[in-house]
N, C-alpha and C positions, 0 to 999 in steps of 0.2 A: 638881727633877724637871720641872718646866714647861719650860727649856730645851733636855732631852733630845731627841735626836733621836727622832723619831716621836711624841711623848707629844699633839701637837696632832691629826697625823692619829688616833692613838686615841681622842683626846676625841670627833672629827668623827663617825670609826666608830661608837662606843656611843651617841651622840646619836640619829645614824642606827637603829640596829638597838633604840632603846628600852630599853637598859641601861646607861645613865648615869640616877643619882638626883641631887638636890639636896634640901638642907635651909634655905631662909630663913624669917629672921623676920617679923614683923609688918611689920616697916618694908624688907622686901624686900632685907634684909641678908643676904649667903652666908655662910651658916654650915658646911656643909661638903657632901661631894661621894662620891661610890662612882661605881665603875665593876666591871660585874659580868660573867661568862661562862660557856661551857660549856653542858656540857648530858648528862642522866643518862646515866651516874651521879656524874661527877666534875664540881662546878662551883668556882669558881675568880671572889675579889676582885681583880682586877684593878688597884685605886687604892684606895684610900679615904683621905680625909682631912677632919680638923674643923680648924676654924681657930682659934686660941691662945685665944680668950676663951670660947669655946664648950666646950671641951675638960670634960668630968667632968659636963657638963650632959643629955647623956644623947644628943646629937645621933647619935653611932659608932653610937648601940645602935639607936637608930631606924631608921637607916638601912641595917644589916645585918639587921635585922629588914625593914621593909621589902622587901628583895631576897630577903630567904628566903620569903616570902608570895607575892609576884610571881611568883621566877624556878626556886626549886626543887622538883623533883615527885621525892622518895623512892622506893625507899630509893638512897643514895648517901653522895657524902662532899663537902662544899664546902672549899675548901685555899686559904691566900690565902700568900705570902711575904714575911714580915719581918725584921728585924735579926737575926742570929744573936746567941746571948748572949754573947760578948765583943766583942760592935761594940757602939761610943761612944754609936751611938744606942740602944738597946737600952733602957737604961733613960729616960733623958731623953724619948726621946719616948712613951712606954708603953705602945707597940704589942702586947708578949707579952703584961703584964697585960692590957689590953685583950681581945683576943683570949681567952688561958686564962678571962675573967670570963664569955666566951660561948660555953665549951662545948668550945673548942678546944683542942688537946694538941698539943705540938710533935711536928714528926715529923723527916722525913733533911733533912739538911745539903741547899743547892743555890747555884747559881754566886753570885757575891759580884757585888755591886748594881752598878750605874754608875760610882761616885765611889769604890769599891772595899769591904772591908768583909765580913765575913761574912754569910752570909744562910742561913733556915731555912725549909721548908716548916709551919706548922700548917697540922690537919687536924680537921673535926667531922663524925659520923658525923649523917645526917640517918633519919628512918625514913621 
């Protein structure tokens, strides 16, 4: 993804507008990263991502939590897009569980990712 065209300028953008998070540790290690948007009633994950050794440690959930304290004011619907469930990545990187652990329900099918791929809108109703 970091190669992608535009993904730098996004990064730049949400630095800018104060909707990019981070998560480091003690020792000022990145541990992972959200990029968040929108605005009532429909908002919208942008990136999110923990990094391999962090993964199940609770970093995702901070930091979507986080952005829901900050950036959503109810009632609405926050929607981010991941792997459809017959893309490769799907399981391996465990983006749906992820997601369904936080409320989230898959919703319609939407265009197939960069590298190709199925892709799926989740959606969680906020009040």
């Amino acid at each position: 993804m970091v190669d992608a065209p535009g993904f730098h300028r996004a990064v730049e953008e949400h630095i800018r507008r104060s909707t990019a998070l981070v998560a480091v540790d003690s020792g000022s290690d990145l541990l992972g990263g959200l990029m968040f948007g929108g605005k009532a009633p429909t908002y919208h994950v942008h990136w999110l991502v923990v990094s391999q050794q962090a993964r199940g440690s609770g970093v995702g959930r901070a930091l979507m939590s986080d952005a829901t304290r900050r950036f959503v004011r109810g009632p609405g619907s926050i929607e981010v897009v991941t792997f459809g469930a017959d893309h490769p990545g799907a399981v391996a990187s465990g983006a749906r569980v992820f997601y369904e652990s936080l409320g989230f329900a898959p919703a319609e099918a939407t265009d197939p990712g960069p590298e190709g791929g199925s892709r799926q809108i989740y959606r969680r109703t906020v009040a």
